[in-house]
C-alpha positions in Angstrom: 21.5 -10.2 22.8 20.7 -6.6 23.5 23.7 -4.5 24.0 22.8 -1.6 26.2 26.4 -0.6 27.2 26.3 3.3 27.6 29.4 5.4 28.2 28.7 7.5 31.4 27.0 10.9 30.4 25.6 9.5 26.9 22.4 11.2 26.7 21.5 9.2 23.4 20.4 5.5 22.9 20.6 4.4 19.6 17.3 1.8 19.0 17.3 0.1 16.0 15.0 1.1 12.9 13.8 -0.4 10.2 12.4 0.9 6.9 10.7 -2.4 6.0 7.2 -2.8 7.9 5.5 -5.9 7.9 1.3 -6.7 8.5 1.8 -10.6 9.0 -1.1 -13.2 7.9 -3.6 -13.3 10.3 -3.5 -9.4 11.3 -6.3 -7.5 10.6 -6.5 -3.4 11.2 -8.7 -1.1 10.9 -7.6 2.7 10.6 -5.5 4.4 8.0 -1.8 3.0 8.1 0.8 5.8 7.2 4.5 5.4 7.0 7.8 6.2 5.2 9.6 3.4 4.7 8.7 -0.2 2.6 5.3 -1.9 3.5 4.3 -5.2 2.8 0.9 -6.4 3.6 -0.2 -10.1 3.8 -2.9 -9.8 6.5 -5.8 -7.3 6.2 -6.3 -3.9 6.5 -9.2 -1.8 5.7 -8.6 1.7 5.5 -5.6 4.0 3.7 -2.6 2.6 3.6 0.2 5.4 2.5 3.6 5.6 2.1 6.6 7.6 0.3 8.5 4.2 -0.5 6.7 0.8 -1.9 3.8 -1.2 -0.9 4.0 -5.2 -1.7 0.3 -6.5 -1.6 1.1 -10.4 -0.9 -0.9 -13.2 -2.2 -2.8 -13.2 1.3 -3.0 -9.5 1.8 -6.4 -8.2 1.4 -7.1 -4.6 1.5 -10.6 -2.4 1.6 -9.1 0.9 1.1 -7.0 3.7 -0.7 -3.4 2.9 -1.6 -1.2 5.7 -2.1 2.6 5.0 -2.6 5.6 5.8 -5.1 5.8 2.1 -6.6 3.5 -1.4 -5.9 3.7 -5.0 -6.2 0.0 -6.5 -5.7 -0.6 -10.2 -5.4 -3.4 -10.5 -3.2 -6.9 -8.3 -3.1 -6.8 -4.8 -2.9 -10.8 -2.9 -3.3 -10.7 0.9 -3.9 -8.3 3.8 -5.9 -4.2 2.9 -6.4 -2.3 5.9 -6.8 1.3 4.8 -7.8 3.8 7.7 -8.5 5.7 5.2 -10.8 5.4 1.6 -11.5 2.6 -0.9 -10.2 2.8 -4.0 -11.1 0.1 -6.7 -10.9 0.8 -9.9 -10.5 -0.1 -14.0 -10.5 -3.7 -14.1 -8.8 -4.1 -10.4 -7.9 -7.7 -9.0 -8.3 -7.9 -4.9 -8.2 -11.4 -3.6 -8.0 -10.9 0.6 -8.2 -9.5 3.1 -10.6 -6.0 3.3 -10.8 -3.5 6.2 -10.9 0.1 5.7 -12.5 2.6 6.6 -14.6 3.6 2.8 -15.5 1.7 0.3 -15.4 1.9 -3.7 -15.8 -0.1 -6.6 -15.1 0.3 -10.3 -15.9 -1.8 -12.5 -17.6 -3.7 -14.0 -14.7 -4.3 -10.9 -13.0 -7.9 -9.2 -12.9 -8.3 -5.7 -13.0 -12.1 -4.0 -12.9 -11.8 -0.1 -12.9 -10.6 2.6 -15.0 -7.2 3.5 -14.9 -5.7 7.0 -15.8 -1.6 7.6 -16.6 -2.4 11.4 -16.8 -1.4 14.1 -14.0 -4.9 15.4 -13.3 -7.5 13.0 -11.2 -11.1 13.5 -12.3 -13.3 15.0 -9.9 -15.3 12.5 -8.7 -13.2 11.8 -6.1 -13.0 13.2 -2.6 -9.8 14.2 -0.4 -8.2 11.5 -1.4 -10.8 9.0 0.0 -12.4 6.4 -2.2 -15.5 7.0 -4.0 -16.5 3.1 -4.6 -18.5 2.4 -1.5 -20.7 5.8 -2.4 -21.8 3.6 -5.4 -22.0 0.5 -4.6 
């Protein structure tokens, strides 16, 4: 299954990598999750979740927490502020409750959205290194 045939005086094992990471149904986690590859989430996850690639929120997923990413597909819940650097994309039963950052933005018709969202280059000031701002005023 595993082929760990090394030449004699090979000083480098290749392991493999993926740039797809997966939070399963039924895992929950609690910290900031930071990558650079793909990340689809269909457990939970409260805290940042950031990457330089995509983030698919599946119809399970549920996140309580900042998402920062260059494009998103959110089906599930997601509670704070979304900053896409390009397209996000909410769709069938997806509920986003935060401000939005993007330059594109799409959402189908049985999609809920409650926040403000901005397709502008400058954030407002009300919000804080990044972190959310919503559970200050709630």
């Amino acid at each position: 299954m595993f082929n760990n045939n090394k030449a004699k005086g090979d000083k480098q094992t290749m392991l493999p990598t993926s740039t797809i990471n997966i939070i399963g149904s039924g895992t929950s986690i609690q910290g900031d999750i930071v990558c650079e590859g793909d990340i689809r989430i269909d457990g939970q996850v409260n805290g940042l979740v950031s990457t330089k690639a995509k983030i698919v929120v599946g119809p399970e997923g549920d996140i309580t927490g900042d998402l920062v990413c260059e494009s998103a597909d959110i089906l599930g819940k997601v509670t704070g502020i979304i900053k896409v650097q390009e397209l996000l994309f909410l769709k069938g039963n997806a509920l986003v409750k935060g401000d939005v950052y993007t330059a594109h933005f799409e959402m189908e018709p049985t999609a809920k959205f409650n926040g403000r969202c901005y397709m502008d280059e400058q954030a407002p000031d009300n919000q804080k290194h990044g972190k959310s701002v919503l559970q200050e005023t709630e």
